[in-house]
C-alpha positions, 0 to 999 in steps of 0.5 A: 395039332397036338403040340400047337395046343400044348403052346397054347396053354403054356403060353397063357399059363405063363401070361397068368403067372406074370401077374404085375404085384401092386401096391394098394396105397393111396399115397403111391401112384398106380401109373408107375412101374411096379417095381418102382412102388414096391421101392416107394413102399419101402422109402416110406417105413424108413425112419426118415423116408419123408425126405426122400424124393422119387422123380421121373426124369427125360434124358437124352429122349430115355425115360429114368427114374431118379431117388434123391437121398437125404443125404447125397448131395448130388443130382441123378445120383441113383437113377433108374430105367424103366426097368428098374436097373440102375443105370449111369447115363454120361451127359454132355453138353448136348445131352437134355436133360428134363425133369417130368415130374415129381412122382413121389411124396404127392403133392397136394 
């Protein structure tokens, strides 16, 4: 009994500590992984951040998240899963890729 009540309160001191760090600008979406507006936080202080497009791709049936640079001139260059790890997808001929959305700047 002891030690199933020491599991507990480890537990549910470990869900308190997992606390999800947000982002309070009404210019990031809140719908996306946290990891992802701490990234969009740090492309708009950049000097030439209004250039950068952050969108969200279906590859293959896998949600990515893709940054598009300023400067790279290639498509799905810096893509990310959903847990913000870079990840390098092969694509084939049979692989489809789809655009979701742009998530990053908001468009009015």
């Amino acid at each position: 009994m002891r030690n199933t009540m020491l599991l507990c309160l480890l537990c549910i001191s470990l869900l308190c500590c997992s606390k999800k760090e947000e982002i309070n600008d009404g210019n990031i979406p809140q719908d996306i992984p946290a990891w992802l507006q701490v990234k969009i936080a740090g492309i708009q202080k950049e000097e030439h951040g209004q250039l950068y497009v952050v969108s969200e791709y279906r590859i293959g049936g896998v949600t990515f998240y893709n940054i598009t640079k300023p400067i790279n001139s290639c498509m799905l260059c810096e893509l990310y899963d959903v847990k913000g790890i870079r990840a390098h997808v092969s694509l084939d001929g049979q692989t489809e890729v789809k655009q979701v959305r742009v998530i990053w700047p908001l468009t009015p």
